[in-house]
mmCIF file of the N, C-alpha and C atoms, coordinates in Angstrom:
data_MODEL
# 
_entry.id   MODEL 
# 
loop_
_atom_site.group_PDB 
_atom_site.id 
_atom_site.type_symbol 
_atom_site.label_atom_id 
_atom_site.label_alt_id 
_atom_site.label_comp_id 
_atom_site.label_asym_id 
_atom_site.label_entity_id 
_atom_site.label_seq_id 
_atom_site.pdbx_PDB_ins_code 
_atom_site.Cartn_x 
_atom_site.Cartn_y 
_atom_site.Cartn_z 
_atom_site.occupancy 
_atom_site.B_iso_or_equiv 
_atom_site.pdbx_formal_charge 
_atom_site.auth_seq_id 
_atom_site.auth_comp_id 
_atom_site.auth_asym_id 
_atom_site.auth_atom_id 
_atom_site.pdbx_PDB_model_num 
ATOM 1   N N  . UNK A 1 1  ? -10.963 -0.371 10.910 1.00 0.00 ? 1  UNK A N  1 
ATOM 2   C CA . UNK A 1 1  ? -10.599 0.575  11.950 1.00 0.00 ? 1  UNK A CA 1 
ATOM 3   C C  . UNK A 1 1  ? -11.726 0.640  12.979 1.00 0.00 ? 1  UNK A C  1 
ATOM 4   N N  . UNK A 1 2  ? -11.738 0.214  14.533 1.00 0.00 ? 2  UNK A N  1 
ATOM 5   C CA . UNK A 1 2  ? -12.558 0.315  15.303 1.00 0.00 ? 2  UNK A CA 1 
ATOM 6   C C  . UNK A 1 2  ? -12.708 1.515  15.433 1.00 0.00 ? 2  UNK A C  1 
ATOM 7   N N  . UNK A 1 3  ? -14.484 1.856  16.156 1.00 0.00 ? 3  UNK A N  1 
ATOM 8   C CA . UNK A 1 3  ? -14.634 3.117  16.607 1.00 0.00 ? 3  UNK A CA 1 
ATOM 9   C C  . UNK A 1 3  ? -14.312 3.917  17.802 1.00 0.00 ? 3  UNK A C  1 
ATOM 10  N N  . UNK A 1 4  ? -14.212 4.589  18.221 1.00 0.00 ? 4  UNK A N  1 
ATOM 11  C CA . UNK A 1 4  ? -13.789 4.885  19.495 1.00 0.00 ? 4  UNK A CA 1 
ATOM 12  C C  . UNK A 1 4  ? -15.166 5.308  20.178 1.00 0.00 ? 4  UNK A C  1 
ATOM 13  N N  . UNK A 1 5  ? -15.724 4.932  21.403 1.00 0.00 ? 5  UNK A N  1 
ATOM 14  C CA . UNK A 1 5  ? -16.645 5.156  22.104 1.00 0.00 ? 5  UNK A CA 1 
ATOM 15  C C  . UNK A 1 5  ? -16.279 6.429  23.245 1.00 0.00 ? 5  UNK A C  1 
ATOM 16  N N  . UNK A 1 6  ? -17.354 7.407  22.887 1.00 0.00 ? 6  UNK A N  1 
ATOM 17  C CA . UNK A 1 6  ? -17.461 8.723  23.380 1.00 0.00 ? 6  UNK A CA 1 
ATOM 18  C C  . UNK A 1 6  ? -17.962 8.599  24.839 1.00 0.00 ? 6  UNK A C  1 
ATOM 19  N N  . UNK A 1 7  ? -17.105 9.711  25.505 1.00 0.00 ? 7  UNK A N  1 
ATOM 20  C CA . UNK A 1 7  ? -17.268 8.920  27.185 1.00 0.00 ? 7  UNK A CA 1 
ATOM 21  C C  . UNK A 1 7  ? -17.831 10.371 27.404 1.00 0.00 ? 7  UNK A C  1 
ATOM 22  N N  . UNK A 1 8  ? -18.957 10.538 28.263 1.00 0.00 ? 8  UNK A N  1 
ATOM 23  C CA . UNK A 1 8  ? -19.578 11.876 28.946 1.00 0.00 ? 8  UNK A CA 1 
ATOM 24  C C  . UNK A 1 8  ? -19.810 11.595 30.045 1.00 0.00 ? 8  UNK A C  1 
ATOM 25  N N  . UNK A 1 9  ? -19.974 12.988 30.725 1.00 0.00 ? 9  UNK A N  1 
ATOM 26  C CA . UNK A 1 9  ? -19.938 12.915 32.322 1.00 0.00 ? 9  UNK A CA 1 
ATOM 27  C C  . UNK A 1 9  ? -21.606 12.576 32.842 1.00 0.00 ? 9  UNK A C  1 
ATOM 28  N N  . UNK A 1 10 ? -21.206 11.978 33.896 1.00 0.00 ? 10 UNK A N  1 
ATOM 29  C CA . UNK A 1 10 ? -22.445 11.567 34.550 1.00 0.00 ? 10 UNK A CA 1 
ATOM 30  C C  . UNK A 1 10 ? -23.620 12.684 34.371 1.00 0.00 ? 10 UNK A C  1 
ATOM 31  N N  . UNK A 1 11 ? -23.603 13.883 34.412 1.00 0.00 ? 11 UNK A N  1 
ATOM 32  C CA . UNK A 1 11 ? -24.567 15.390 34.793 1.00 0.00 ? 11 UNK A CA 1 
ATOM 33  C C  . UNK A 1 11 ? -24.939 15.452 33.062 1.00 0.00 ? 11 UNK A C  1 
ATOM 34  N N  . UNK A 1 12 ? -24.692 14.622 32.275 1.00 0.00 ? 12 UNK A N  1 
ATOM 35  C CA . UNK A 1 12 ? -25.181 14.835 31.083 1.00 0.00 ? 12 UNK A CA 1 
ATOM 36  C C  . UNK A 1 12 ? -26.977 14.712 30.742 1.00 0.00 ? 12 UNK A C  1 
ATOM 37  N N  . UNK A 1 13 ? -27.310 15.628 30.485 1.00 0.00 ? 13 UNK A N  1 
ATOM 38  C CA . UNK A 1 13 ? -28.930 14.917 30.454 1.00 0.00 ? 13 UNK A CA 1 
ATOM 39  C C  . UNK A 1 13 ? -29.067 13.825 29.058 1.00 0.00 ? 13 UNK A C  1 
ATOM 40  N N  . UNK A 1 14 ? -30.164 13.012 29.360 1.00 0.00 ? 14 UNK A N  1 
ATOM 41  C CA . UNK A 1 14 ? -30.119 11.926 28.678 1.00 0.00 ? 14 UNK A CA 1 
ATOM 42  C C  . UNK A 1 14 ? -30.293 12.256 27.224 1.00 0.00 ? 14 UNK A C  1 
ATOM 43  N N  . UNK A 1 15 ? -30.872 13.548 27.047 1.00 0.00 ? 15 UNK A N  1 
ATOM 44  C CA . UNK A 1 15 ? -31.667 13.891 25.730 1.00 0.00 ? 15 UNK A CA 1 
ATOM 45  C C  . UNK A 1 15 ? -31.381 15.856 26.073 1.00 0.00 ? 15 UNK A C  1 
ATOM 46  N N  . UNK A 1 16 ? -30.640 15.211 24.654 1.00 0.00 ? 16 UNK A N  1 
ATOM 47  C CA . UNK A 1 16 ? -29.713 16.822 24.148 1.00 0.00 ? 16 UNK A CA 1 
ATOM 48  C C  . UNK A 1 16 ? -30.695 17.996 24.440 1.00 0.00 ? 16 UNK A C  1 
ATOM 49  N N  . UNK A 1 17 ? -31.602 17.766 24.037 1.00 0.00 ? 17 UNK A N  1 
ATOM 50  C CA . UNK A 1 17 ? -33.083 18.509 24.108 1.00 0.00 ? 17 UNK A CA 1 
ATOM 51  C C  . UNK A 1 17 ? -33.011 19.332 25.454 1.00 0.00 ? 17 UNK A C  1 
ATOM 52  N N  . UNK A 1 18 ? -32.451 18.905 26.504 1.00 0.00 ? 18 UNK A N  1 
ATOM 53  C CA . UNK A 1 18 ? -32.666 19.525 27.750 1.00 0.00 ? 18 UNK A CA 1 
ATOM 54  C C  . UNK A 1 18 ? -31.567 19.744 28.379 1.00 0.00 ? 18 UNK A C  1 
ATOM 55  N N  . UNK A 1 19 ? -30.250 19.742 27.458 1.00 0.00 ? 19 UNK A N  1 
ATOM 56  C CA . UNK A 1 19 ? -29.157 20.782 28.213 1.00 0.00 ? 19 UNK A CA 1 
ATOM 57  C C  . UNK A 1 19 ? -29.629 22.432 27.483 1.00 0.00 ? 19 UNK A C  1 
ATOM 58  N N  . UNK A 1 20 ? -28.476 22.359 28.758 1.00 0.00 ? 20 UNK A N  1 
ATOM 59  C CA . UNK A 1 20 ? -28.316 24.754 28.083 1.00 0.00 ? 20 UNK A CA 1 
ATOM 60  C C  . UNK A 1 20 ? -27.799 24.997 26.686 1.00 0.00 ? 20 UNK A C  1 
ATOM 61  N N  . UNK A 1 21 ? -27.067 24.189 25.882 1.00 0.00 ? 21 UNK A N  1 
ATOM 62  C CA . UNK A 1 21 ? -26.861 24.839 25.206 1.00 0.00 ? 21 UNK A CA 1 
ATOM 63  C C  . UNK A 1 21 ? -27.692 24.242 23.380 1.00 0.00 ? 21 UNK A C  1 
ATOM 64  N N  . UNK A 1 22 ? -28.894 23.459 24.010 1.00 0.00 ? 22 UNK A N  1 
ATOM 65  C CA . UNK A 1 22 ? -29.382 23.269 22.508 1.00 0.00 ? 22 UNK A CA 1 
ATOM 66  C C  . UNK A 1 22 ? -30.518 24.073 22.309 1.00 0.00 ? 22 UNK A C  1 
ATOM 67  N N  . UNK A 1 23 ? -30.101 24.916 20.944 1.00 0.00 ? 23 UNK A N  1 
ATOM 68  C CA . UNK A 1 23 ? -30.750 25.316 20.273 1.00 0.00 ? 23 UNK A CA 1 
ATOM 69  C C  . UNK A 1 23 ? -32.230 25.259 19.518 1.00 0.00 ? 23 UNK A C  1 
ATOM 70  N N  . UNK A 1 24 ? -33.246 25.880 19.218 1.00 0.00 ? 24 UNK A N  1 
ATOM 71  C CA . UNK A 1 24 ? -34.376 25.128 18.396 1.00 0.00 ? 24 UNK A CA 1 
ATOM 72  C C  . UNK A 1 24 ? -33.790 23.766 17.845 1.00 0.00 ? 24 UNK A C  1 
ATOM 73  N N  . UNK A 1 25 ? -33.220 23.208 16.952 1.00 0.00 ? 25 UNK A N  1 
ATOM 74  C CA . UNK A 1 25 ? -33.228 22.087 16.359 1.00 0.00 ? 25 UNK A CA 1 
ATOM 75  C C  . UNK A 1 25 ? -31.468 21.751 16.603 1.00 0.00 ? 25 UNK A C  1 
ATOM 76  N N  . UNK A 1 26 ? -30.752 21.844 17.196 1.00 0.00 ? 26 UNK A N  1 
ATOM 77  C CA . UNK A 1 26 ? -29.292 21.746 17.188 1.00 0.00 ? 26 UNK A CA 1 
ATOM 78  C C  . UNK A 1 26 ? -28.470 22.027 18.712 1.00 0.00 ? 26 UNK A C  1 
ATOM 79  N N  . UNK A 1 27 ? -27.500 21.164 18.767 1.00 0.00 ? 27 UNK A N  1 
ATOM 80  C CA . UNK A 1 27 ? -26.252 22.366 19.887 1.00 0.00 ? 27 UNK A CA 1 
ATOM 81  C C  . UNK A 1 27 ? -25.556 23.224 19.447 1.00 0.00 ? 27 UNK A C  1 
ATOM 82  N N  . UNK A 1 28 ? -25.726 24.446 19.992 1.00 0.00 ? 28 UNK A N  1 
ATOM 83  C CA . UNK A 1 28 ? -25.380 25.044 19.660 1.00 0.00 ? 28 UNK A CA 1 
ATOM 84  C C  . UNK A 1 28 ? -23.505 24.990 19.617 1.00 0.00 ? 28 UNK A C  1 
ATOM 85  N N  . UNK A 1 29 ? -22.928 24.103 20.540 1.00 0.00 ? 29 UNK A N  1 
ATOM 86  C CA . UNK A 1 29 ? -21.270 23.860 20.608 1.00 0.00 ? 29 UNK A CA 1 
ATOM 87  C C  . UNK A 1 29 ? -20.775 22.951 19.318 1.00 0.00 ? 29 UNK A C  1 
ATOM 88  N N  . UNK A 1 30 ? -21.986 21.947 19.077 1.00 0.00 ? 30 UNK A N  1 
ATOM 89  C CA . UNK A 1 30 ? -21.602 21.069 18.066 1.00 0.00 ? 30 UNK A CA 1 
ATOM 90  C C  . UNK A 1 30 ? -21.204 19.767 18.524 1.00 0.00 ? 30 UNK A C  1 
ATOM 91  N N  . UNK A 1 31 ? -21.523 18.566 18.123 1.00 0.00 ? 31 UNK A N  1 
ATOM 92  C CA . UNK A 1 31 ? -20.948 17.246 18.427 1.00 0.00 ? 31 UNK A CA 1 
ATOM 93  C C  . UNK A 1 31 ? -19.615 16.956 19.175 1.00 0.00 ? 31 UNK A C  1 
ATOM 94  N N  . UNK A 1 32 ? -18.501 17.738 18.506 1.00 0.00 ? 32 UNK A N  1 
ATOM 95  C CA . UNK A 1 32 ? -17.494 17.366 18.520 1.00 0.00 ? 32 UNK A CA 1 
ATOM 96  C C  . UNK A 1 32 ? -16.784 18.470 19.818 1.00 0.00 ? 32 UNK A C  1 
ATOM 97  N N  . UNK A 1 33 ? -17.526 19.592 20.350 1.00 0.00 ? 33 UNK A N  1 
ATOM 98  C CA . UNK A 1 33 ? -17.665 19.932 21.322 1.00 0.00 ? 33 UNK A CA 1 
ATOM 99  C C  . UNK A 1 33 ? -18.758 20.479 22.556 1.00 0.00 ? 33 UNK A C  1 
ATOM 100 N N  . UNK A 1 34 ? -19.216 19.227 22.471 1.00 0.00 ? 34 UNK A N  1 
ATOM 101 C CA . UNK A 1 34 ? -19.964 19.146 23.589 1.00 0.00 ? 34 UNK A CA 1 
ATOM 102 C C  . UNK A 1 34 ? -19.717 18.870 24.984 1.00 0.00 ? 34 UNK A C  1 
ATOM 103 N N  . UNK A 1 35 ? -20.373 20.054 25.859 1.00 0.00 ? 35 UNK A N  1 
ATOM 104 C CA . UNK A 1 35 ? -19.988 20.599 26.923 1.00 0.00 ? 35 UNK A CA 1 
ATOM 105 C C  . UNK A 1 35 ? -19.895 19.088 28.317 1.00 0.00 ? 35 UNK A C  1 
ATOM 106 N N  . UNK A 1 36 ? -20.141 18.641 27.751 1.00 0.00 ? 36 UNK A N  1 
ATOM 107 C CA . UNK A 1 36 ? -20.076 16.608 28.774 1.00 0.00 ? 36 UNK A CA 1 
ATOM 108 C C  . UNK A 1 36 ? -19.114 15.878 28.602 1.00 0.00 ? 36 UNK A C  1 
ATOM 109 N N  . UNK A 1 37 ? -18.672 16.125 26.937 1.00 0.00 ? 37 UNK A N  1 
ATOM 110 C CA . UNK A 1 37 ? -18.394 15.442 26.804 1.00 0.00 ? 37 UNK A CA 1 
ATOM 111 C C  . UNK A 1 37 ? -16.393 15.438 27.437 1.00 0.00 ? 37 UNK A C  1 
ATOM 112 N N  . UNK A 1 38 ? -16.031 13.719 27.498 1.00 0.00 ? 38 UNK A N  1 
ATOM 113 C CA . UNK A 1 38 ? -14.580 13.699 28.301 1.00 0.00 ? 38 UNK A CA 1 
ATOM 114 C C  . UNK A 1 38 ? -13.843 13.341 27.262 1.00 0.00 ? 38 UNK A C  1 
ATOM 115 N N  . UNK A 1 39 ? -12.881 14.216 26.793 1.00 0.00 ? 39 UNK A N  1 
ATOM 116 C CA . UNK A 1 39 ? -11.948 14.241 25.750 1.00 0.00 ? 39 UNK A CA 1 
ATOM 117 C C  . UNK A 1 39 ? -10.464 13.564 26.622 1.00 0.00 ? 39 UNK A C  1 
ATOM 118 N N  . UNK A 1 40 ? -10.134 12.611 26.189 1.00 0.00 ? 40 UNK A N  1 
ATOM 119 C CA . UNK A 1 40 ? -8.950  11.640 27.131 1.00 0.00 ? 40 UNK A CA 1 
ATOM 120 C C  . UNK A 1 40 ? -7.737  12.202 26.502 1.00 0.00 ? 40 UNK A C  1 
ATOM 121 N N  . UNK A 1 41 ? -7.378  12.677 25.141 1.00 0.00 ? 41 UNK A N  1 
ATOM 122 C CA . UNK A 1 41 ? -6.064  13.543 25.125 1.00 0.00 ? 41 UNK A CA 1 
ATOM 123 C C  . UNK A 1 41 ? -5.736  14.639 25.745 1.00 0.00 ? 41 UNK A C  1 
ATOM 124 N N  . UNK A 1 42 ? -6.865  15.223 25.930 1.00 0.00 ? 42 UNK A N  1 
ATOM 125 C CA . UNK A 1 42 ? -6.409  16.734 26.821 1.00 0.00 ? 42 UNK A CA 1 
ATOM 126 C C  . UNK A 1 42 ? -6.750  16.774 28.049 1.00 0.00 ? 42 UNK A C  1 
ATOM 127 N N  . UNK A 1 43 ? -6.868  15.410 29.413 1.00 0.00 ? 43 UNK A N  1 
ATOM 128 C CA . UNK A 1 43 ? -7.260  16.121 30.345 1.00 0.00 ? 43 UNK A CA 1 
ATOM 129 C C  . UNK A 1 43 ? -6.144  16.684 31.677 1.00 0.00 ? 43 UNK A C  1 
ATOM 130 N N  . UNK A 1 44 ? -5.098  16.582 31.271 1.00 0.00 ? 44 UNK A N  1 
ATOM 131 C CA . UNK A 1 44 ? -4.463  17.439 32.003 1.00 0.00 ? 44 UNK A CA 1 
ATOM 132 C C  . UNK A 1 44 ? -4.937  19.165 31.593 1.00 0.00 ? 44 UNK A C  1 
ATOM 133 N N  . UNK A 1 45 ? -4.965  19.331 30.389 1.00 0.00 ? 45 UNK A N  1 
ATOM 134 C CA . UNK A 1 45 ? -5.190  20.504 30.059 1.00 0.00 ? 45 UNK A CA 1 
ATOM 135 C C  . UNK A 1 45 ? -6.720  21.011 30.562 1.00 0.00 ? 45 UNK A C  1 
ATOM 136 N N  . UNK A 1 46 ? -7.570  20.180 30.453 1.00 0.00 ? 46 UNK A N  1 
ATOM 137 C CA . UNK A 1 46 ? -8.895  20.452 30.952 1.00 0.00 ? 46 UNK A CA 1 
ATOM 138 C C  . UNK A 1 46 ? -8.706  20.318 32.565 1.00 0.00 ? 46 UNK A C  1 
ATOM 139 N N  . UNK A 1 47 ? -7.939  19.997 33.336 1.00 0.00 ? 47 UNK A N  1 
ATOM 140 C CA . UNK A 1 47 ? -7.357  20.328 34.806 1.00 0.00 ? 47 UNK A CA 1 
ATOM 141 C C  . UNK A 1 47 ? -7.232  21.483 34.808 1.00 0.00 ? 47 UNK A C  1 
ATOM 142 N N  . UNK A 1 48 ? -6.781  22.721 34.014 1.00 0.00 ? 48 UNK A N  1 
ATOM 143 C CA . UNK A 1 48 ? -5.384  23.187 34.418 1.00 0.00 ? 48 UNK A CA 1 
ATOM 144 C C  . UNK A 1 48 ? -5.833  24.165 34.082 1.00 0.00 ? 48 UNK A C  1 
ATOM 145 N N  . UNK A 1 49 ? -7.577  24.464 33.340 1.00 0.00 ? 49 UNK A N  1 
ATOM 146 C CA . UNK A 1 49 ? -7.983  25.899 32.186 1.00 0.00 ? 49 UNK A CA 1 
ATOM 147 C C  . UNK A 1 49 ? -8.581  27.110 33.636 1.00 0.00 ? 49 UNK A C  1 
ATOM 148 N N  . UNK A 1 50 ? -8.664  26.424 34.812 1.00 0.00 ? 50 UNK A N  1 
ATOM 149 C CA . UNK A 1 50 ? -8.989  27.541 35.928 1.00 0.00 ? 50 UNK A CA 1 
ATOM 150 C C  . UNK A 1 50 ? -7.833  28.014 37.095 1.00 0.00 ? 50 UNK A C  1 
ATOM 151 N N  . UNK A 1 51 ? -6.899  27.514 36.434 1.00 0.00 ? 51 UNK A N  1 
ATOM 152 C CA . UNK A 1 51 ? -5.540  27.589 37.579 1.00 0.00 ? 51 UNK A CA 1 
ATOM 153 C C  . UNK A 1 51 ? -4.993  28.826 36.796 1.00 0.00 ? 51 UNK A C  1 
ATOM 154 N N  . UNK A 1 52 ? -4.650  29.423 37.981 1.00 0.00 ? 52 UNK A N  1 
ATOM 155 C CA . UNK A 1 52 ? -4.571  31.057 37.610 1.00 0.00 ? 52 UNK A CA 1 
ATOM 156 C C  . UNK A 1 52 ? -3.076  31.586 37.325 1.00 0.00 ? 52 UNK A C  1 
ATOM 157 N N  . UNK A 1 53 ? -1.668  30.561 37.594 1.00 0.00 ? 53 UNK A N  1 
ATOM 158 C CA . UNK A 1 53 ? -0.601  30.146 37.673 1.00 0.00 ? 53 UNK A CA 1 
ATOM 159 C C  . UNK A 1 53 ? -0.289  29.894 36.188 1.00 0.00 ? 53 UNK A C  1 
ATOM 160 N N  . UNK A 1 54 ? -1.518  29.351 35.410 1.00 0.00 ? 54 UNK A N  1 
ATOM 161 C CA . UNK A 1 54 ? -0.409  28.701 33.848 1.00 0.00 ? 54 UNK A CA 1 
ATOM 162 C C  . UNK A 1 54 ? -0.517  29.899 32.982 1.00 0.00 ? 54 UNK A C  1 
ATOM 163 N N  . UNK A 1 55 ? -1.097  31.328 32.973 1.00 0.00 ? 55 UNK A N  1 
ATOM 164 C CA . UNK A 1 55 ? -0.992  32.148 32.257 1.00 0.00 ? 55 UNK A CA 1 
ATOM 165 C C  . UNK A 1 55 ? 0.547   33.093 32.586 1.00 0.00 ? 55 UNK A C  1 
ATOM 166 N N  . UNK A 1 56 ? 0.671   33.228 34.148 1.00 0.00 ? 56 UNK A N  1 
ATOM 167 C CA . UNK A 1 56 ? 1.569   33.921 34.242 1.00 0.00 ? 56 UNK A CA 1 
ATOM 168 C C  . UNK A 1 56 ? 3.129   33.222 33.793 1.00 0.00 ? 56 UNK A C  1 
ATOM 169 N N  . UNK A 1 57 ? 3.365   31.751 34.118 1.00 0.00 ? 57 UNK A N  1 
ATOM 170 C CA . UNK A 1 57 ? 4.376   31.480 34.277 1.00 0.00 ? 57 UNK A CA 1 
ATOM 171 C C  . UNK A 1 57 ? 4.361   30.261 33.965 1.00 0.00 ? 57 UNK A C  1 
ATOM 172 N N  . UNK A 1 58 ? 5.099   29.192 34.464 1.00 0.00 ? 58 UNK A N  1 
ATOM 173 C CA . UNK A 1 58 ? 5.572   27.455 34.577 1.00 0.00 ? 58 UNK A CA 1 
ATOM 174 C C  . UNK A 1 58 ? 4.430   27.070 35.499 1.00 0.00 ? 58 UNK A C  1 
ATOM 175 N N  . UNK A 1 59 ? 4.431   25.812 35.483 1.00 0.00 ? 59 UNK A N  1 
ATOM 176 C CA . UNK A 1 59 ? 3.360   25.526 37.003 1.00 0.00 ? 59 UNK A CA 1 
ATOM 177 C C  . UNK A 1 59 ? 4.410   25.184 38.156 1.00 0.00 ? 59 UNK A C  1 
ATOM 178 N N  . UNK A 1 60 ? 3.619   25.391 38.938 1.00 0.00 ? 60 UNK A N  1 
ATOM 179 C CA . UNK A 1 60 ? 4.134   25.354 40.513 1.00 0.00 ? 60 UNK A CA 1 
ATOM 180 C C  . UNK A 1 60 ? 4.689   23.705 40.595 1.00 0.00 ? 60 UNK A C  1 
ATOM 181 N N  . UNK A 1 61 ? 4.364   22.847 40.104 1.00 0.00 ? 61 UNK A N  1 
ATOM 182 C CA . UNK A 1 61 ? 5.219   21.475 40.187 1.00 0.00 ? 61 UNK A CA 1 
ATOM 183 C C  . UNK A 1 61 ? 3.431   20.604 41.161 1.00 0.00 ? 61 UNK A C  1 
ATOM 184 N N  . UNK A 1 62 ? 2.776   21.348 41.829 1.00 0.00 ? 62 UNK A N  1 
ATOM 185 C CA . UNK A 1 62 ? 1.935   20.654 42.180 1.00 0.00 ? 62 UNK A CA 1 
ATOM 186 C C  . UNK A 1 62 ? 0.672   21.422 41.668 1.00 0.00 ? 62 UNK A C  1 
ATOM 187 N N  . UNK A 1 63 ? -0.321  21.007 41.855 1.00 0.00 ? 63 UNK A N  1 
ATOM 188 C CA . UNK A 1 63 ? -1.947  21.379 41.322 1.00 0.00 ? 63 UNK A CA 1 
ATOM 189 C C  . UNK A 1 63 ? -2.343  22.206 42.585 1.00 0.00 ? 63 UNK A C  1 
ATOM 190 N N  . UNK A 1 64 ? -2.727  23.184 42.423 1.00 0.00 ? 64 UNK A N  1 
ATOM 191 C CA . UNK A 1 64 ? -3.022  24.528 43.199 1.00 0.00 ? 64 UNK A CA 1 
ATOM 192 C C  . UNK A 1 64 ? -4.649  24.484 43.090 1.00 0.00 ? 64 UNK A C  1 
ATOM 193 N N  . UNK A 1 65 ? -5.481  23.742 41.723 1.00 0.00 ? 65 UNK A N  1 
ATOM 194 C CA . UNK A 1 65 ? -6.824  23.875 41.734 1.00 0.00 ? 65 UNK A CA 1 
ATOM 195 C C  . UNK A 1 65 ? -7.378  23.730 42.541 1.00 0.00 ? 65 UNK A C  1 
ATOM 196 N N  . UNK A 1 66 ? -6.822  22.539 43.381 1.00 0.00 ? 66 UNK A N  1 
ATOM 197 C CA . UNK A 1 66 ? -8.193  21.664 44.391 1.00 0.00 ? 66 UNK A CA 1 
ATOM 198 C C  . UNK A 1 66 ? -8.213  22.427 45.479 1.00 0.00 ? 66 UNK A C  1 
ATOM 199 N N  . UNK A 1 67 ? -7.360  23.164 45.782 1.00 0.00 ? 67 UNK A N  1 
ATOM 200 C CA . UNK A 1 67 ? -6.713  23.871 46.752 1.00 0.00 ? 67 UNK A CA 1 
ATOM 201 C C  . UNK A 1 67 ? -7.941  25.227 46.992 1.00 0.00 ? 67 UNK A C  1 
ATOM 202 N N  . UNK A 1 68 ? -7.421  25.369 45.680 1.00 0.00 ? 68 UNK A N  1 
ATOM 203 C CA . UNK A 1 68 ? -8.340  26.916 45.916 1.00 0.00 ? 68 UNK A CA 1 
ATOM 204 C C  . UNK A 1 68 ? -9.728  26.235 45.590 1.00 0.00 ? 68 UNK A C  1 
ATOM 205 N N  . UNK A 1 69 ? -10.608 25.677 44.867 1.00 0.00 ? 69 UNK A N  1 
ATOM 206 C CA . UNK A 1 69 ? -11.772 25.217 45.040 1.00 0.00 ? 69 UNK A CA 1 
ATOM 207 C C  . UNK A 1 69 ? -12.345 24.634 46.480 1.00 0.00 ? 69 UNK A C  1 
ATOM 208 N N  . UNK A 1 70 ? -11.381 24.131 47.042 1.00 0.00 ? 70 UNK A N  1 
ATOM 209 C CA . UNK A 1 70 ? -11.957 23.899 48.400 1.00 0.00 ? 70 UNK A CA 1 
ATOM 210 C C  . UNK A 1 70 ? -12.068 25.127 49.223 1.00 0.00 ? 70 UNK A C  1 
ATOM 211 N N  . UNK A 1 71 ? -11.332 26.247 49.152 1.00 0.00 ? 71 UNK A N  1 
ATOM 212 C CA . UNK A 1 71 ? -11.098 27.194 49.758 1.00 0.00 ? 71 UNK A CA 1 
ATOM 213 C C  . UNK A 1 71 ? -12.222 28.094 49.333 1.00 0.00 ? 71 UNK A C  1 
ATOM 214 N N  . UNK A 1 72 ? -13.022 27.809 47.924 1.00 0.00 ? 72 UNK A N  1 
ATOM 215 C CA . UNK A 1 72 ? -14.106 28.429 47.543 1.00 0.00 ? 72 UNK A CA 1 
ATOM 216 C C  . UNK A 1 72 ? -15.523 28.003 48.068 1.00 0.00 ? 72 UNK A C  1 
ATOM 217 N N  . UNK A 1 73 ? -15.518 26.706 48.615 1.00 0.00 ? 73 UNK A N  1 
ATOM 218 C CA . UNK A 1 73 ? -16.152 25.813 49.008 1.00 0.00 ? 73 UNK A CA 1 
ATOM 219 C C  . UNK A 1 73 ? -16.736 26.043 50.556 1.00 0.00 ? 73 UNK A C  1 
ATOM 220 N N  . UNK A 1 74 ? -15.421 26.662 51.011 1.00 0.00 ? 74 UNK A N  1 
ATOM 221 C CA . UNK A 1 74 ? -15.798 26.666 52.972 1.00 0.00 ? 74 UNK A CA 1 
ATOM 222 C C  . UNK A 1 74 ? -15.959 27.855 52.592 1.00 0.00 ? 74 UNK A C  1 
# 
């Protein structure tokens, strides 16, 4: 069974040691959720966790995020 190679985002520091969330000797999130890291089954869902639309209801049929982040932006 091949392994699957763990994909993280560019802003990852090279050495755990110097993100926010490690602890004296540990992360505090844990391996398997670490804050870089890009999980490829859920990223629609990791789209979708600041859109203010999927708690109340259905989604709008288009992505409203980029929308309002740019609008947070100017």
């Amino acid at each position: 069974m091949p392994t699957v190679q763990k994909k993280y985002r560019e802003e990852k520091p090279k050495n755990c040691k110097y993100c926010y969330f490690w602890e004296k000797k540990a992360c505090s999130r844990g391996v398997e959720n670490c804050y870089y890291l890009i999980k490829e089954s859920s990223k629609t869902k990791a789209e979708c966790t600041d859109c203010p639309y999927k708690k109340a209801g259905p989604c709008l049929g288009h992505c409203t995020q980029k929308i309002l982040k740019e609008l947070h932006m100017k």
